[in-house]
PDB file with one MODEL, atoms N, CA, C and O in Angstrom:
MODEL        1
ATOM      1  N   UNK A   1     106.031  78.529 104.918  1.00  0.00           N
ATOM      2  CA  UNK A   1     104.792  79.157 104.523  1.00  0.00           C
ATOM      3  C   UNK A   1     104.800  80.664 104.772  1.00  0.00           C
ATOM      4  O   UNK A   1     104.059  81.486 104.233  1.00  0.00           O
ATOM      5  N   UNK A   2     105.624  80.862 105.549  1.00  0.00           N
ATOM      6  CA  UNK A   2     105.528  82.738 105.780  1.00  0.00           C
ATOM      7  C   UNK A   2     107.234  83.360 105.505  1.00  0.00           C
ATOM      8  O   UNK A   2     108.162  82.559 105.617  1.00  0.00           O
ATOM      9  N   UNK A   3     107.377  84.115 105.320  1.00  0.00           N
ATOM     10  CA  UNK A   3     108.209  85.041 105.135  1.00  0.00           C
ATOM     11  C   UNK A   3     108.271  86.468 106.014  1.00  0.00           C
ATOM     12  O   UNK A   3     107.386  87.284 105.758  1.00  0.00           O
ATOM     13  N   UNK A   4     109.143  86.775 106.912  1.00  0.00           N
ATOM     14  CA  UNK A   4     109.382  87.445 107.595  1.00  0.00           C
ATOM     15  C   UNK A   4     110.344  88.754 107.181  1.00  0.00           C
ATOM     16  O   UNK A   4     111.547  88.497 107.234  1.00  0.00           O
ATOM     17  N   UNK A   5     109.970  90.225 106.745  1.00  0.00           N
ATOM     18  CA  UNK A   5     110.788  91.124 105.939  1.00  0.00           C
ATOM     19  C   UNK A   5     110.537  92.288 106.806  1.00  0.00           C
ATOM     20  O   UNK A   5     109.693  92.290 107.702  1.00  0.00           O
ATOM     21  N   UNK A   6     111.711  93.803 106.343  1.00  0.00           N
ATOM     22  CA  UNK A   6     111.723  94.914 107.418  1.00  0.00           C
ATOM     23  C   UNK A   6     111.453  95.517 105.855  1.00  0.00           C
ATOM     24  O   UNK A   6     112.178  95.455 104.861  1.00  0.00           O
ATOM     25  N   UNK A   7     110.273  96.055 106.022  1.00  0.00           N
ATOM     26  CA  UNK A   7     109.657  97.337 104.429  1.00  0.00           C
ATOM     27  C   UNK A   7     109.838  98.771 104.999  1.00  0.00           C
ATOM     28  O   UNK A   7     108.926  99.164 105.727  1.00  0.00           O
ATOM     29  N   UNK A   8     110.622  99.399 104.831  1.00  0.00           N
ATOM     30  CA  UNK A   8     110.728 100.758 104.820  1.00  0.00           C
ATOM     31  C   UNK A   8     110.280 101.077 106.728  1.00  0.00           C
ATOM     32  O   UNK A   8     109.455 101.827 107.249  1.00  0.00           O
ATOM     33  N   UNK A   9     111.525  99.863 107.441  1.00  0.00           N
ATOM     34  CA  UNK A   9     111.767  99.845 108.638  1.00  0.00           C
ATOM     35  C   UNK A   9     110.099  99.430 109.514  1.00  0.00           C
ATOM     36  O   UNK A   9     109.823  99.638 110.695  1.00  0.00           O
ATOM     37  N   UNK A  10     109.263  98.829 108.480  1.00  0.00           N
ATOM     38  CA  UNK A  10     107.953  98.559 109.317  1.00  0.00           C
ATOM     39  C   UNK A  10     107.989  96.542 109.422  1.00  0.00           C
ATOM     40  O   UNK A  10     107.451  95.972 108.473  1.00  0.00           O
ATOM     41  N   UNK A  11     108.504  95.796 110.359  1.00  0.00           N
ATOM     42  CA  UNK A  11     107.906  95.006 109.999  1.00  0.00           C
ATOM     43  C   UNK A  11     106.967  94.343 109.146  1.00  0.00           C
ATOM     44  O   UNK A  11     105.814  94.770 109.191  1.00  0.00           O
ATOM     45  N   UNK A  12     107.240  93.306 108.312  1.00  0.00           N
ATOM     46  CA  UNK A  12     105.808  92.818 108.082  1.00  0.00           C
ATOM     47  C   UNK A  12     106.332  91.220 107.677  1.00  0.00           C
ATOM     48  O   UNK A  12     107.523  90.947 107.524  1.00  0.00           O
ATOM     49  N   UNK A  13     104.942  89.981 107.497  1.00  0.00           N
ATOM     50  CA  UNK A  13     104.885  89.136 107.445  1.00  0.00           C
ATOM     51  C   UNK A  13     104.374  88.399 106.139  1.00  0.00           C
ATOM     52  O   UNK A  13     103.540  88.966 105.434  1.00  0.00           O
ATOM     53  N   UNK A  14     104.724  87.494 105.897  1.00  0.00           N
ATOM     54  CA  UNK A  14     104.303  87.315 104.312  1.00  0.00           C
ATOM     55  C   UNK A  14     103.741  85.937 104.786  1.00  0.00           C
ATOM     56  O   UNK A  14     104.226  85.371 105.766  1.00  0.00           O
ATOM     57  N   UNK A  15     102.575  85.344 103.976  1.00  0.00           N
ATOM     58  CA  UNK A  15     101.895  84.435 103.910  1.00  0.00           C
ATOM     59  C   UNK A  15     101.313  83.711 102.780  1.00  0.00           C
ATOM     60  O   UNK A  15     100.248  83.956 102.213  1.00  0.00           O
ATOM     61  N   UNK A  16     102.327  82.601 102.481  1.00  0.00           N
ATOM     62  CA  UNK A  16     102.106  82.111 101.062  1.00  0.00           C
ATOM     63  C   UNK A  16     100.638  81.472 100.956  1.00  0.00           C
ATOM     64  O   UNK A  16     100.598  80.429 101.609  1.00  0.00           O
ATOM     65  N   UNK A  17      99.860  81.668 100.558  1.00  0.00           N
ATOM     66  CA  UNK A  17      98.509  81.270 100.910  1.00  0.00           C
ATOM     67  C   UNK A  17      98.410  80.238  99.460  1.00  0.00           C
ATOM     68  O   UNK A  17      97.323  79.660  99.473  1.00  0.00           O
ATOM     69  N   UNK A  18      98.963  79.991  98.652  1.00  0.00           N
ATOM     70  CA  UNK A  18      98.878  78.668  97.660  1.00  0.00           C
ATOM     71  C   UNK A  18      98.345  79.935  96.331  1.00  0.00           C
ATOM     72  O   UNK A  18      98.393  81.164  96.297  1.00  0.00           O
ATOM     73  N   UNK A  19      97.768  78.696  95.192  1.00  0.00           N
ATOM     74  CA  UNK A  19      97.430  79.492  93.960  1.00  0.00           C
ATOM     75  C   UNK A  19      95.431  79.522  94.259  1.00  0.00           C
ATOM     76  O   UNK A  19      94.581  79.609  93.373  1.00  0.00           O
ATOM     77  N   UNK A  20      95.247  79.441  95.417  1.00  0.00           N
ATOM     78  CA  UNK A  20      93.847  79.614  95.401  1.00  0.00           C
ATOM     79  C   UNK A  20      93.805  81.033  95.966  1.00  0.00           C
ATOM     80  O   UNK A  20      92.676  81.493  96.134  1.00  0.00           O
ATOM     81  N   UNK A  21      94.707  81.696  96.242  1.00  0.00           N
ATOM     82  CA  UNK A  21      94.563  83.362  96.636  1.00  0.00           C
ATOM     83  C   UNK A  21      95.355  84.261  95.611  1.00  0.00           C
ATOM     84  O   UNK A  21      96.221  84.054  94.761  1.00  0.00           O
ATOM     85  N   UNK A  22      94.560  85.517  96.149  1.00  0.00           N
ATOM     86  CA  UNK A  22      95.352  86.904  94.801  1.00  0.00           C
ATOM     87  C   UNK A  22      94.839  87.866  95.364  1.00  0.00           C
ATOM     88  O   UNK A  22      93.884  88.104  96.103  1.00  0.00           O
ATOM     89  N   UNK A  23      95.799  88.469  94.787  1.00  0.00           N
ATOM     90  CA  UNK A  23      95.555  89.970  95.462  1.00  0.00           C
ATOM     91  C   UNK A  23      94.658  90.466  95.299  1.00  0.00           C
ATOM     92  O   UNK A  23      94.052  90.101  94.292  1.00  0.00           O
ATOM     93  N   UNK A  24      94.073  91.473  96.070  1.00  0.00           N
ATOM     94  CA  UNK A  24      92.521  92.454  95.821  1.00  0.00           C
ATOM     95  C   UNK A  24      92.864  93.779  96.585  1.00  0.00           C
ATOM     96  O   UNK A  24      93.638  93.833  97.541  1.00  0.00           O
ATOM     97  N   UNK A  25      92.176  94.864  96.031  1.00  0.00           N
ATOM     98  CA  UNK A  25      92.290  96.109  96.417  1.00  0.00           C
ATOM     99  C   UNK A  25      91.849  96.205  97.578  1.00  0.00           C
ATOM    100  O   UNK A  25      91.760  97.393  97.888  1.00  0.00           O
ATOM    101  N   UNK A  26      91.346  95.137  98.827  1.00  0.00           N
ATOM    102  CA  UNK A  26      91.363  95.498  99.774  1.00  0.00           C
ATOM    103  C   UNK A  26      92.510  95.690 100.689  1.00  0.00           C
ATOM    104  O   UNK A  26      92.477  96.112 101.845  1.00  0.00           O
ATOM    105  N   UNK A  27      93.674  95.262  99.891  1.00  0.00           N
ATOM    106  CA  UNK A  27      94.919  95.320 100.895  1.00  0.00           C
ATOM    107  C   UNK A  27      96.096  96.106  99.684  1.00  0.00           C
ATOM    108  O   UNK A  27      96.728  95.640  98.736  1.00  0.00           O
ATOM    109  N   UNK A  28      96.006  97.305 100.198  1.00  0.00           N
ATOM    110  CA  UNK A  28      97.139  97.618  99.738  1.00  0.00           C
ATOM    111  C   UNK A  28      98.579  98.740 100.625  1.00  0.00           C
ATOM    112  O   UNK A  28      98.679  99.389 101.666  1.00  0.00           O
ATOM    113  N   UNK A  29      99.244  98.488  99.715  1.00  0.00           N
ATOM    114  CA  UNK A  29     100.586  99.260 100.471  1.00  0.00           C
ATOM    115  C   UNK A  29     100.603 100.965 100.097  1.00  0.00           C
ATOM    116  O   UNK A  29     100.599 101.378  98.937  1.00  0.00           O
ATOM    117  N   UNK A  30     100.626 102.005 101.518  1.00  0.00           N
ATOM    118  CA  UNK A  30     100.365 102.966 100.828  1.00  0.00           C
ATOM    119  C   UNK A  30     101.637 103.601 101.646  1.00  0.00           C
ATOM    120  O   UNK A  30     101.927 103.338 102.813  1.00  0.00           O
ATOM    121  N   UNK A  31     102.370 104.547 100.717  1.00  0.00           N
ATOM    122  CA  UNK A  31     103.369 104.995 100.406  1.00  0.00           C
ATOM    123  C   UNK A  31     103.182 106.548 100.718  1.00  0.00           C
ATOM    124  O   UNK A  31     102.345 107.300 100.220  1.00  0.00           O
ATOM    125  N   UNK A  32     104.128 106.838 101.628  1.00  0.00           N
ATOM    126  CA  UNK A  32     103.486 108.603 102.019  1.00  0.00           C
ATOM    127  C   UNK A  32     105.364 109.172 101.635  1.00  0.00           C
ATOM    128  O   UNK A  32     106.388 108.963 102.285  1.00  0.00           O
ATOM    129  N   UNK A  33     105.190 109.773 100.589  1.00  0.00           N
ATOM    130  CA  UNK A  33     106.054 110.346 100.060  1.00  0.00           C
ATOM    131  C   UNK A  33     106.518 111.795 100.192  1.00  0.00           C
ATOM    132  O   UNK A  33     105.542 112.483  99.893  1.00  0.00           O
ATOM    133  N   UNK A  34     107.519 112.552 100.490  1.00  0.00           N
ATOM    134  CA  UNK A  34     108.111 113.258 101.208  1.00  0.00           C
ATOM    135  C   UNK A  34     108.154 114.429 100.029  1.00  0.00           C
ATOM    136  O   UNK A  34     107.809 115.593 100.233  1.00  0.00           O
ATOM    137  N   UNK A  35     108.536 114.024  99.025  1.00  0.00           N
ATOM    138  CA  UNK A  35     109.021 114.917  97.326  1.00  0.00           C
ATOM    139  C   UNK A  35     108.051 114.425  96.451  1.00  0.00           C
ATOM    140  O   UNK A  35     107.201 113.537  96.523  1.00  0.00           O
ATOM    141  N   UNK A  36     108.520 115.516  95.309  1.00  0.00           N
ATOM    142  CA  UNK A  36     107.392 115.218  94.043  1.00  0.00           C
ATOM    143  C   UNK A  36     108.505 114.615  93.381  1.00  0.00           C
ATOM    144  O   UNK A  36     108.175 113.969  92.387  1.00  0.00           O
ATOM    145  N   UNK A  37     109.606 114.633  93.614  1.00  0.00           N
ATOM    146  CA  UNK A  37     110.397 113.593  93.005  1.00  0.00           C
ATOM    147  C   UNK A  37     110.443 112.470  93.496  1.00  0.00           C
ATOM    148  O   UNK A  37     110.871 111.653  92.680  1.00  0.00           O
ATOM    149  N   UNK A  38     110.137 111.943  94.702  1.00  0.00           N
ATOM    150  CA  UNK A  38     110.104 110.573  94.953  1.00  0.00           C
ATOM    151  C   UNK A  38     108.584 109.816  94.726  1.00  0.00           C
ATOM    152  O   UNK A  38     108.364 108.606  94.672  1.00  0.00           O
ATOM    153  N   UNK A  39     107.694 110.852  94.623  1.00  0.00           N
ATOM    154  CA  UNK A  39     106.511 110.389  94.331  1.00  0.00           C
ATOM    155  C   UNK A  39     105.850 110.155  92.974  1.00  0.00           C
ATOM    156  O   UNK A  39     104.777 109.575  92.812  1.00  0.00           O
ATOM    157  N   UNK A  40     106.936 110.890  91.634  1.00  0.00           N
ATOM    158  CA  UNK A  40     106.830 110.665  90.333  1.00  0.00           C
ATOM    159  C   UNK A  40     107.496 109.394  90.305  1.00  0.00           C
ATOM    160  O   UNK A  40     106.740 108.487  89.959  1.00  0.00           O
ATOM    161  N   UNK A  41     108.898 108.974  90.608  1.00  0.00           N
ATOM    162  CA  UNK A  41     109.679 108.237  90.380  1.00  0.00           C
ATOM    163  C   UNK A  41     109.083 106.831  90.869  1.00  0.00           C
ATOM    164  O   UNK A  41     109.551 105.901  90.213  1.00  0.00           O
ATOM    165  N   UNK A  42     108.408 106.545  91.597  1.00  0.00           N
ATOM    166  CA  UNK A  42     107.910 105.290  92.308  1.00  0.00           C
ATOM    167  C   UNK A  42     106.364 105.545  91.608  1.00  0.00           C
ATOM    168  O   UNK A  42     105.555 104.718  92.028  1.00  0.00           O
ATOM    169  N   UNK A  43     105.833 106.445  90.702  1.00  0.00           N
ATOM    170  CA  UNK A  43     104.461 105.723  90.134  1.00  0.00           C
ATOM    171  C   UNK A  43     105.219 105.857  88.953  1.00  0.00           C
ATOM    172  O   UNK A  43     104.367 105.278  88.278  1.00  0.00           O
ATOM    173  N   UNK A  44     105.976 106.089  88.239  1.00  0.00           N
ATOM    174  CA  UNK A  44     106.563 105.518  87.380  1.00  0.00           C
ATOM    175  C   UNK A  44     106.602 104.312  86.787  1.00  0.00           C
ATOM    176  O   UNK A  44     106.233 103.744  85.759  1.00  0.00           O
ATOM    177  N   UNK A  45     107.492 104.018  88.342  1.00  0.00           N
ATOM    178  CA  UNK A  45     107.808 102.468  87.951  1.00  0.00           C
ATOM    179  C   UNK A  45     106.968 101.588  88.354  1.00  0.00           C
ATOM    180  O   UNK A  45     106.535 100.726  87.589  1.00  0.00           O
ATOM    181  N   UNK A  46     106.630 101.674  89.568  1.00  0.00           N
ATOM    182  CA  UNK A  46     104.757 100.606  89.639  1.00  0.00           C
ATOM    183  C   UNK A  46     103.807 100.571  88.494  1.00  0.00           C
ATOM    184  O   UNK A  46     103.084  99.737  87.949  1.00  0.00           O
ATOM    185  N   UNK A  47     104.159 102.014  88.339  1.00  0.00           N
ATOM    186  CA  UNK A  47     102.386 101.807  86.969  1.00  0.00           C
ATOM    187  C   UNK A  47     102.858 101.198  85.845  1.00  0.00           C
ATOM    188  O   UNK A  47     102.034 100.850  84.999  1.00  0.00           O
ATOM    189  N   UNK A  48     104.051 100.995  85.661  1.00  0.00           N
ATOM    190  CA  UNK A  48     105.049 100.238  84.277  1.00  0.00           C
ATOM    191  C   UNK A  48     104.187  99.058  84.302  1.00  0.00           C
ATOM    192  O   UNK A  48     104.343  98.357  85.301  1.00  0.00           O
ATOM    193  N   UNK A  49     103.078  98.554  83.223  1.00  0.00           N
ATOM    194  CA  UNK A  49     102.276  97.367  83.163  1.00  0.00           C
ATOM    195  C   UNK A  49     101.376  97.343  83.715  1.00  0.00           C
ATOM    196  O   UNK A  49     100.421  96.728  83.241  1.00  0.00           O
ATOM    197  N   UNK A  50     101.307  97.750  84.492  1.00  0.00           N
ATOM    198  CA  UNK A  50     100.035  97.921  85.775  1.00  0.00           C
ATOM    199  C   UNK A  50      98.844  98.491  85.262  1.00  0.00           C
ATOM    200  O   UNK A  50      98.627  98.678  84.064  1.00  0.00           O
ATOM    201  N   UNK A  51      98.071  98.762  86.202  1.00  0.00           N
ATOM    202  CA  UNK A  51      96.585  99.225  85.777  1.00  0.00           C
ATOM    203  C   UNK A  51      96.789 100.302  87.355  1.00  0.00           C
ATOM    204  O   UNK A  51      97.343 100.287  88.454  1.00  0.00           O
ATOM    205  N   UNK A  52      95.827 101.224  86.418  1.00  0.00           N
ATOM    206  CA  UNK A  52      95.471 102.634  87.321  1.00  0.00           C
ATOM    207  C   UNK A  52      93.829 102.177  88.266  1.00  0.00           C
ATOM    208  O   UNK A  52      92.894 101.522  87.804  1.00  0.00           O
ATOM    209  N   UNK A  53      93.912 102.633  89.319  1.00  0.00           N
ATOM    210  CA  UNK A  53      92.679 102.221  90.067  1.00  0.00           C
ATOM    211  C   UNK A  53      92.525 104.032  89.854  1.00  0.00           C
ATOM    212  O   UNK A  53      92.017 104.435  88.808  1.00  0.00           O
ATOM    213  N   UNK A  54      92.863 104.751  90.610  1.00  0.00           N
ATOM    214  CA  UNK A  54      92.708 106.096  90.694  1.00  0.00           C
ATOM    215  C   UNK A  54      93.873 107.086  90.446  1.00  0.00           C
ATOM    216  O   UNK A  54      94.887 107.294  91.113  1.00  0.00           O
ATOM    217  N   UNK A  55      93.401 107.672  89.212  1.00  0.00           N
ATOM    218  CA  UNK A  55      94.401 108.737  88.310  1.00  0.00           C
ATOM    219  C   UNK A  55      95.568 109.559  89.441  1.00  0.00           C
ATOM    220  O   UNK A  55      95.316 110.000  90.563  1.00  0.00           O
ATOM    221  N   UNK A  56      96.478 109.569  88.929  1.00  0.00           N
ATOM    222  CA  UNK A  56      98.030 110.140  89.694  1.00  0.00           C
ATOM    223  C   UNK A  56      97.568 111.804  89.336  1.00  0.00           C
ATOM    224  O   UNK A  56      97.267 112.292  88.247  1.00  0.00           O
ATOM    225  N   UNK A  57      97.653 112.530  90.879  1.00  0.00           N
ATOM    226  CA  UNK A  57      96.922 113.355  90.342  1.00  0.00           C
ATOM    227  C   UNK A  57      96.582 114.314  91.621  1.00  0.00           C
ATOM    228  O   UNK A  57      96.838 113.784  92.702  1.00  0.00           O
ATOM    229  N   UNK A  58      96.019 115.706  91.684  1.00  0.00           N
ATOM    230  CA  UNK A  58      95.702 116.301  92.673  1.00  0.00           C
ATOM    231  C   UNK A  58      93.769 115.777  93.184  1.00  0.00           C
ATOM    232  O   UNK A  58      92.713 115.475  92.628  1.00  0.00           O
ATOM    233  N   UNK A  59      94.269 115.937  94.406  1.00  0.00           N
ATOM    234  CA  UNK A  59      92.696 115.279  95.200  1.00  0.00           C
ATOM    235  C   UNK A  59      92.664 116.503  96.232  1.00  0.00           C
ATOM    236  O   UNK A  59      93.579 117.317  96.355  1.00  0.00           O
ATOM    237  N   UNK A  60      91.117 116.506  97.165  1.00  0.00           N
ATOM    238  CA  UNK A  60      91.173 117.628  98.163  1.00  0.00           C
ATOM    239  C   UNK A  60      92.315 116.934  99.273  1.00  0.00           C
ATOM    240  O   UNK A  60      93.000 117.836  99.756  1.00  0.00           O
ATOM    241  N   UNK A  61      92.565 116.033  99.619  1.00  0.00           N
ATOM    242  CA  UNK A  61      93.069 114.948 100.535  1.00  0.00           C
ATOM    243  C   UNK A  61      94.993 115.333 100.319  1.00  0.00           C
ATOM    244  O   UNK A  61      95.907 115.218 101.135  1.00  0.00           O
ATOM    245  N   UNK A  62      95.001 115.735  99.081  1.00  0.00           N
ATOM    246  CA  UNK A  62      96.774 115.720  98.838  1.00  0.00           C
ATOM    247  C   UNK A  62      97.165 116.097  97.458  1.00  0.00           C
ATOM    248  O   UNK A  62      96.507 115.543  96.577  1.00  0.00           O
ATOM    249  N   UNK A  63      98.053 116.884  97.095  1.00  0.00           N
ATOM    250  CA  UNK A  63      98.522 117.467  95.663  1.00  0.00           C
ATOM    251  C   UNK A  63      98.580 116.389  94.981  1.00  0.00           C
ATOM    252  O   UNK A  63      98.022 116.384  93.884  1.00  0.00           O
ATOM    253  N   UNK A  64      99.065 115.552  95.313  1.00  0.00           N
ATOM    254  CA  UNK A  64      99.223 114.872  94.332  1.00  0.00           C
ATOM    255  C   UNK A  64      98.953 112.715  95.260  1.00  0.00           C
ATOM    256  O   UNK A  64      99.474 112.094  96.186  1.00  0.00           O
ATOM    257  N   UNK A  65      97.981 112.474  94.329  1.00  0.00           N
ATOM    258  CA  UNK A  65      97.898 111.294  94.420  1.00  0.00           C
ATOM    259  C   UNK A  65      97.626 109.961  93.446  1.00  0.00           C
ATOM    260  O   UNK A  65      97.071 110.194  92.372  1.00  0.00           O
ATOM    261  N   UNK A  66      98.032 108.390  93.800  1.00  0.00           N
ATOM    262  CA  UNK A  66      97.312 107.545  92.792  1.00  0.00           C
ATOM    263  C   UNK A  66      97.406 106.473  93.420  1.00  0.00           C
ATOM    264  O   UNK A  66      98.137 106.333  94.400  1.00  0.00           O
ATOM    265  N   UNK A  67      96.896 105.849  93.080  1.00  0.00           N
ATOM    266  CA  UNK A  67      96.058 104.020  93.286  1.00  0.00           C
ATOM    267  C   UNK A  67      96.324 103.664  92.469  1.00  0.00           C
ATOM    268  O   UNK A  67      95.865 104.280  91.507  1.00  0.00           O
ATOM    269  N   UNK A  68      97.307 102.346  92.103  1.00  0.00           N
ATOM    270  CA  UNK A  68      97.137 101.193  91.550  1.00  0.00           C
ATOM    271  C   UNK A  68      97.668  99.887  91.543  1.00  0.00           C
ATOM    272  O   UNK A  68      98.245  99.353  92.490  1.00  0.00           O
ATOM    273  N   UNK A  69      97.419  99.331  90.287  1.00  0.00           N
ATOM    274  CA  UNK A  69      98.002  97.520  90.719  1.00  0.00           C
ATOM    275  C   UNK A  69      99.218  97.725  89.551  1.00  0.00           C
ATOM    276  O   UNK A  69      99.120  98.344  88.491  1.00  0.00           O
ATOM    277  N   UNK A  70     100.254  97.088  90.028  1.00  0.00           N
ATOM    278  CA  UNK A  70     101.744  96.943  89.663  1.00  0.00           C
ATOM    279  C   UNK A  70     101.284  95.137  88.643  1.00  0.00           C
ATOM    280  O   UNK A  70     100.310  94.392  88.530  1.00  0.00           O
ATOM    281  N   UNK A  71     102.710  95.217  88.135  1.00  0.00           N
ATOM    282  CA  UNK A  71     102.174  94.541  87.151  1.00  0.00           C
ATOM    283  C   UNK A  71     102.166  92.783  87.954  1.00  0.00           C
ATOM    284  O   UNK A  71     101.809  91.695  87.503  1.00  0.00           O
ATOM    285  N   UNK A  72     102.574  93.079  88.914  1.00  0.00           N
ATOM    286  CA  UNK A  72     102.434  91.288  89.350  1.00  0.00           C
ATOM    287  C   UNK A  72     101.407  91.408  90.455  1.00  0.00           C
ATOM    288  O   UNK A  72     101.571  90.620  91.387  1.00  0.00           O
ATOM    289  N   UNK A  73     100.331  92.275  90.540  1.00  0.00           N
ATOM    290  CA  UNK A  73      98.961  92.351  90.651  1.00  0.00           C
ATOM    291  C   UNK A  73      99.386  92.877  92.362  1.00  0.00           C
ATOM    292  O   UNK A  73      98.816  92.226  93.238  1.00  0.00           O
ATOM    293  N   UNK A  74     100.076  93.690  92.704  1.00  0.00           N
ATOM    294  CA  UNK A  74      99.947  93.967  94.179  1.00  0.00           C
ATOM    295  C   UNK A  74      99.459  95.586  94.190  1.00  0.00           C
ATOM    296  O   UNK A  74      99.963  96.380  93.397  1.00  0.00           O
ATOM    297  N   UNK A  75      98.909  95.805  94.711  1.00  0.00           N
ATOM    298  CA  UNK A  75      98.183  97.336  94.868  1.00  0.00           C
ATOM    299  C   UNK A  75      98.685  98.303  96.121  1.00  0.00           C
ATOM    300  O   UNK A  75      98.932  98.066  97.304  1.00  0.00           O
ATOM    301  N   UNK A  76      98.717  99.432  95.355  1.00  0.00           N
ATOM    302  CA  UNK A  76      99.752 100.542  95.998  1.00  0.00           C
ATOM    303  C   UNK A  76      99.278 102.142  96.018  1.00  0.00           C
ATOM    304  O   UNK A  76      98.932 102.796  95.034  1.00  0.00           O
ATOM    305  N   UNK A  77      99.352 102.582  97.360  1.00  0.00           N
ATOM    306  CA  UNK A  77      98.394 104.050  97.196  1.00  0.00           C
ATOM    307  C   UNK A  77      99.881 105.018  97.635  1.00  0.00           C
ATOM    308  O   UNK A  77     100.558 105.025  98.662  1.00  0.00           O
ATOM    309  N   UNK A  78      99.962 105.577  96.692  1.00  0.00           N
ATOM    310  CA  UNK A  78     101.091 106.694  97.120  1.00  0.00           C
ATOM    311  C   UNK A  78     100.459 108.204  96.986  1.00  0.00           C
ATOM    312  O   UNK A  78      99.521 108.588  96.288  1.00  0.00           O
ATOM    313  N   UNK A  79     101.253 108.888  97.847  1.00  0.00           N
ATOM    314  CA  UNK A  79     100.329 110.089  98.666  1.00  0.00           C
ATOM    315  C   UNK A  79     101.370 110.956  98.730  1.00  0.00           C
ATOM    316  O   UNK A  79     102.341 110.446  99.290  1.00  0.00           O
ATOM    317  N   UNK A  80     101.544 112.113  98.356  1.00  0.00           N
ATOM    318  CA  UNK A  80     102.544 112.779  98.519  1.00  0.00           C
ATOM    319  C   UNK A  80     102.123 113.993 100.357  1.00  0.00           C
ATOM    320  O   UNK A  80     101.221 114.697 100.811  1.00  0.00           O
ATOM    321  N   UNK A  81     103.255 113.590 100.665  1.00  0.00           N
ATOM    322  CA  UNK A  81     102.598 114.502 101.761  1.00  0.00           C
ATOM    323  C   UNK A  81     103.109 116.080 102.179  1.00  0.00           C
ATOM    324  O   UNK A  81     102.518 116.708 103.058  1.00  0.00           O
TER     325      UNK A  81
ENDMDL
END
């Protein structure tokens, strides 16, 4: 029932919760990105199918930011820092 993985050296735990759960924007993975090349290149490919929650883009918070759901519905905030 769980799955045990090392994500970008952070622990984490996976929990197959059956087909009565799905993802929701209250949990998402947020990504603090170092370059504007690593931070184009990874909303690239997440937003491939996906849906935009919040435009890739400058905010007061960070030059460049975006929110969204990848196409097998998991949600992702990348932040360039």
């Amino acid at each position: 029932m769980t799955i045990e993985l090392t994500l970008a050296g952070q622990e984490v735990i996976l929990l197959n919760g059956g087909s009565d759960f799905s993802f929701t924007p209250s949990i998402s993975l947020f990504v603090e990105c170092e370059t504007e090349e690593q931070i184009d290149k990874l909303w690239e490919t997440l937003s491939f199918n996906g849906k935009v929650l919040m435009e890739f883009g400058p905010y007061p918070f960070s030059e460049k930011y975006g929110w969204l759901e990848d196409q097998y519905g998991v949600f992702w905030q990348l932040v360039l820092t």
